[in-house]
PyMOL CGO cylinders between C-alpha atoms (Angstrom):
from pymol import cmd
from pymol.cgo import CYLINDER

trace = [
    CYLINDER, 189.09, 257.59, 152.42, 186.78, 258.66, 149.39, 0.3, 1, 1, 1, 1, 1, 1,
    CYLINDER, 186.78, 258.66, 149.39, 182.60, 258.18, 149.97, 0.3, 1, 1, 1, 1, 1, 1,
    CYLINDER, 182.60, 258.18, 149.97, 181.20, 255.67, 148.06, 0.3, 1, 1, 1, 1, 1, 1,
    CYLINDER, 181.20, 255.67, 148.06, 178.24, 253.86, 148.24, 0.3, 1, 1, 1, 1, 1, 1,
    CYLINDER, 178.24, 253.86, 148.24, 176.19, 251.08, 145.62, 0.3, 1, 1, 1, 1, 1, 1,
    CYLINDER, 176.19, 251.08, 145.62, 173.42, 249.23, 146.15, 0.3, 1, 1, 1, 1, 1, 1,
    CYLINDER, 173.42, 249.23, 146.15, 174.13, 245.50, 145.05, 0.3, 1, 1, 1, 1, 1, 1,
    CYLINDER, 174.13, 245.50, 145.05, 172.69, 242.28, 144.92, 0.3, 1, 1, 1, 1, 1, 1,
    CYLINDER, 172.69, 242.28, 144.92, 173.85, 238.52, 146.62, 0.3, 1, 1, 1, 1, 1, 1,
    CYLINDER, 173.85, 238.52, 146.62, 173.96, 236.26, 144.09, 0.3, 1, 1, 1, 1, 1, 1,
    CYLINDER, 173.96, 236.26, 144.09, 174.26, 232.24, 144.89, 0.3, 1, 1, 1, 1, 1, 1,
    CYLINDER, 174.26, 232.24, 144.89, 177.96, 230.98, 144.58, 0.3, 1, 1, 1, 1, 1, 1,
    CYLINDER, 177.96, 230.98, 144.58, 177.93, 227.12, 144.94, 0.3, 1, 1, 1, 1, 1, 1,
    CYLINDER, 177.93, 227.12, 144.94, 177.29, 226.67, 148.43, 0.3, 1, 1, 1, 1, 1, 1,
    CYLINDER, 177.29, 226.67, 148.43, 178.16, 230.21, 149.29, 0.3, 1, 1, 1, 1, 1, 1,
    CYLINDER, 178.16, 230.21, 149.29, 176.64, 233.69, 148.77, 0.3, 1, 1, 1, 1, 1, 1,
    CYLINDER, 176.64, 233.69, 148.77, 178.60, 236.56, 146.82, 0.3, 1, 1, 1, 1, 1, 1,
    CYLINDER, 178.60, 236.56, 146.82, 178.21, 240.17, 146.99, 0.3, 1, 1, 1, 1, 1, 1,
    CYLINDER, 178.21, 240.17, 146.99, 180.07, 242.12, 143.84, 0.3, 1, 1, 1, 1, 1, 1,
    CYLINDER, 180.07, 242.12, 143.84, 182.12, 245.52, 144.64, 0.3, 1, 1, 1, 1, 1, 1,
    CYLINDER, 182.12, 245.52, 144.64, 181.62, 247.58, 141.90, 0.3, 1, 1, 1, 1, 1, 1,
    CYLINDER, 181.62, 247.58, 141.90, 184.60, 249.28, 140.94, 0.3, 1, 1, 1, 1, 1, 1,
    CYLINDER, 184.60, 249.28, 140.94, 184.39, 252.76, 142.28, 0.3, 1, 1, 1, 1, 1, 1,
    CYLINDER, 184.39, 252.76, 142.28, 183.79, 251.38, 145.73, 0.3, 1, 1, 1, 1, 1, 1,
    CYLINDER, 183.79, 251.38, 145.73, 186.63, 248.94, 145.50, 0.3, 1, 1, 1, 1, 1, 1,
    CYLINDER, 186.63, 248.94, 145.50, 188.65, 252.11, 144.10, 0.3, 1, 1, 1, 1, 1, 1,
    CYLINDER, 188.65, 252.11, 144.10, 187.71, 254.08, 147.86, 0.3, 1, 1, 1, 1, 1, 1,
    CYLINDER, 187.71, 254.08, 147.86, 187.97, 251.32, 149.78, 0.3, 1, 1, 1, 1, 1, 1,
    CYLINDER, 187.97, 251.32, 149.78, 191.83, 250.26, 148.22, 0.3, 1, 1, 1, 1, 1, 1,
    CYLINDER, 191.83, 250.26, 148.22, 190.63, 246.82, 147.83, 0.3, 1, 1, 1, 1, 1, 1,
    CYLINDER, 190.63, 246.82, 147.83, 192.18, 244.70, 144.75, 0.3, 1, 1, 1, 1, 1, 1,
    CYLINDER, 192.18, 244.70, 144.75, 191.24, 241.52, 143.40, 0.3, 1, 1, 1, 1, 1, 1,
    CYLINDER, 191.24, 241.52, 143.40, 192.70, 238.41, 145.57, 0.3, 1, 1, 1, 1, 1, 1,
    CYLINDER, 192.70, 238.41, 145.57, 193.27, 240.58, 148.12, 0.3, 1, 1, 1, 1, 1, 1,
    CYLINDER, 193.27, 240.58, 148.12, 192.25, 239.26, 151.46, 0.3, 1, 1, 1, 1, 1, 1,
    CYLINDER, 192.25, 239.26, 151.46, 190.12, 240.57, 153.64, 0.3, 1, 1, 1, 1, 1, 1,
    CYLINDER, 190.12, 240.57, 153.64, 187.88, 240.04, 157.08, 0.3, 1, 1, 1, 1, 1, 1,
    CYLINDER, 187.88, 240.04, 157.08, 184.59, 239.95, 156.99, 0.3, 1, 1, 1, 1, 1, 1,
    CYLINDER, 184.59, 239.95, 156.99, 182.92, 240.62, 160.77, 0.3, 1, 1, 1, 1, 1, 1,
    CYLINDER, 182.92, 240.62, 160.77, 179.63, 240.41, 161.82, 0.3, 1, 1, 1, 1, 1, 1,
    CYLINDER, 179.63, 240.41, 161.82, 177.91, 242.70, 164.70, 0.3, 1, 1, 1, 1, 1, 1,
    CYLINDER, 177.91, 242.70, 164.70, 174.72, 244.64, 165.90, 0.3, 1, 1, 1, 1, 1, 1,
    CYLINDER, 174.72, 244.64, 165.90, 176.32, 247.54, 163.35, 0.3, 1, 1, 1, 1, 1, 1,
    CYLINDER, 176.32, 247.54, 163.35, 176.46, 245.49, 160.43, 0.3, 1, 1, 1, 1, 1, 1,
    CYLINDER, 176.46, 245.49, 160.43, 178.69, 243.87, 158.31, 0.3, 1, 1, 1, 1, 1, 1,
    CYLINDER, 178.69, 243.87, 158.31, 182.21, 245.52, 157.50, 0.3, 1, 1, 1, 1, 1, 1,
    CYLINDER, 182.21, 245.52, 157.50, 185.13, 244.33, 155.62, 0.3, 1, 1, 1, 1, 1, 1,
    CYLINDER, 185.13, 244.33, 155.62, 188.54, 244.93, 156.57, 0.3, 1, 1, 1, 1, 1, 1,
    CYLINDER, 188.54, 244.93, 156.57, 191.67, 244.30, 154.76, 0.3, 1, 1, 1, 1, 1, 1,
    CYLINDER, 191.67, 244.30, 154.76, 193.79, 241.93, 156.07, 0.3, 1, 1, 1, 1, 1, 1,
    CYLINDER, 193.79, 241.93, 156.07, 197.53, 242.92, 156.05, 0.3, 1, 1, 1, 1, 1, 1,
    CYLINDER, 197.53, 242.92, 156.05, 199.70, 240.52, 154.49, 0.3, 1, 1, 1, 1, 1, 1,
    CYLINDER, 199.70, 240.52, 154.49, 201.24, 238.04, 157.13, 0.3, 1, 1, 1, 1, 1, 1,
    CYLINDER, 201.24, 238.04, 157.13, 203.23, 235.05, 156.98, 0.3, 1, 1, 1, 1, 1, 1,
    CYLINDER, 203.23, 235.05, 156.98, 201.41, 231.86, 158.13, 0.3, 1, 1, 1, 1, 1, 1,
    CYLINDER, 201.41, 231.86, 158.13, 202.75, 229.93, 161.03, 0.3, 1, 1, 1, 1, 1, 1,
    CYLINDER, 202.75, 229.93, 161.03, 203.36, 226.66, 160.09, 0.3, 1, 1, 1, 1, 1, 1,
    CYLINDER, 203.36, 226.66, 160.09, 200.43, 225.86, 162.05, 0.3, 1, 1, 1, 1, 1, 1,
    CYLINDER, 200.43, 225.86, 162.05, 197.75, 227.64, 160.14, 0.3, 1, 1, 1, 1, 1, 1,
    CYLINDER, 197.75, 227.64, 160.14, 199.78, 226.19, 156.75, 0.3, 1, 1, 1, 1, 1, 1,
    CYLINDER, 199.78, 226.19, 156.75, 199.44, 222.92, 157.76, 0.3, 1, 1, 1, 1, 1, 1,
    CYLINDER, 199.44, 222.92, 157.76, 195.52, 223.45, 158.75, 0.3, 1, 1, 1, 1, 1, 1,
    CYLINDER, 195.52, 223.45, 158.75, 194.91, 224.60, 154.99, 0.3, 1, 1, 1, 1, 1, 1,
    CYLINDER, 194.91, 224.60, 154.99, 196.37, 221.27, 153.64, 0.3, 1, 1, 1, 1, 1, 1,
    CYLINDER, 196.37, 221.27, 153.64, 193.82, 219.19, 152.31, 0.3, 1, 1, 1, 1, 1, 1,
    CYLINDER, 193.82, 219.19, 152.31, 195.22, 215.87, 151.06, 0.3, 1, 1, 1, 1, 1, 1,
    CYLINDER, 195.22, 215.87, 151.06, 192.22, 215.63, 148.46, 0.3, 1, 1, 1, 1, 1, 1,
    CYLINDER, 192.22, 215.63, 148.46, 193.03, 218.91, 147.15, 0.3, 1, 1, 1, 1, 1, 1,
    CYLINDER, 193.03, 218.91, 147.15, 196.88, 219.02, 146.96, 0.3, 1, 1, 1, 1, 1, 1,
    CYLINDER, 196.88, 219.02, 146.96, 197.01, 215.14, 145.70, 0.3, 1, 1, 1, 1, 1, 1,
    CYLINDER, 197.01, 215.14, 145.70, 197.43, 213.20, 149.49, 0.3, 1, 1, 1, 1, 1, 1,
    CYLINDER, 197.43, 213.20, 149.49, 200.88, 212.81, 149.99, 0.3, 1, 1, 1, 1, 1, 1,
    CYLINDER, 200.88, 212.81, 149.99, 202.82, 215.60, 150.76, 0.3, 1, 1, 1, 1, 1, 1,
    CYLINDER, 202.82, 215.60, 150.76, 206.06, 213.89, 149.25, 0.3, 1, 1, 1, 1, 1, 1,
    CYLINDER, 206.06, 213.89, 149.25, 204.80, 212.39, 145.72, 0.3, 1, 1, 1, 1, 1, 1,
    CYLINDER, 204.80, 212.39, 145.72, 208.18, 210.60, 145.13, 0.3, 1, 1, 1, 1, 1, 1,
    CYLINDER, 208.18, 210.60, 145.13, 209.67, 207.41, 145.87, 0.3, 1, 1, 1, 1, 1, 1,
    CYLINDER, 209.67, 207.41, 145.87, 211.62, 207.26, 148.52, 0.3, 1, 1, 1, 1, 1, 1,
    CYLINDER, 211.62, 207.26, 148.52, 215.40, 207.88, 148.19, 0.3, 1, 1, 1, 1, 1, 1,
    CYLINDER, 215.40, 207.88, 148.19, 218.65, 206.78, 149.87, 0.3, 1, 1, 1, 1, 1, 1,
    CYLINDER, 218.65, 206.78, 149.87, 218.36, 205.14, 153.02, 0.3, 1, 1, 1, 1, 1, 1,
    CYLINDER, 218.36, 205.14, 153.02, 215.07, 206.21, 153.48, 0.3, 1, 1, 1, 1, 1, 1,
    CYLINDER, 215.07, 206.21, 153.48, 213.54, 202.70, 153.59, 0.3, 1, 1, 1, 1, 1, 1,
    CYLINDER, 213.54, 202.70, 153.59, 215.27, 201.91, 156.98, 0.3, 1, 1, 1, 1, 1, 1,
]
cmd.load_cgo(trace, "trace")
């Protein structure tokens, strides 16, 4: 991996905090945008790590569903068929 280093501010994101990558470090570090990553926390420091792509078990799909986000139902349409017992 190529050295690179910046020096960059946290800036207030809604509730959050964001930290820009300026390009040539993103460049080293073979990040791209929407690319998702780990963040980790220890005595060292912070590092990021890339996160490989993986499937989600329906498990961890079903934990991201938020009904007031994706419109509360998961089936928007009346029912069809014999569906109504």
């Amino acid at each position: 991996m190529t050295h690179a280093e910046a020096v960059v501010g946290i800036k207030k994101w809604g509730n959050n905090l964001g930290v820009r990558l300026p390009g040539n470090v993103a460049k080293a570090a073979q990040l791209r945008a929407e690319q998702m990553v780990r963040v980790t926390v220890s005595d060292e420091g912070i590092t990021i790590t890339p996160v490989e792509n993986q499937a989600l078990t329906l498990e961890q799909r079903l934990a991201l569903f938020d009904p007031a986000r994706h419109g509360g139902e998961a089936m928007v349409v009346a029912p069809l068929g014999a569906e109504n017992g």
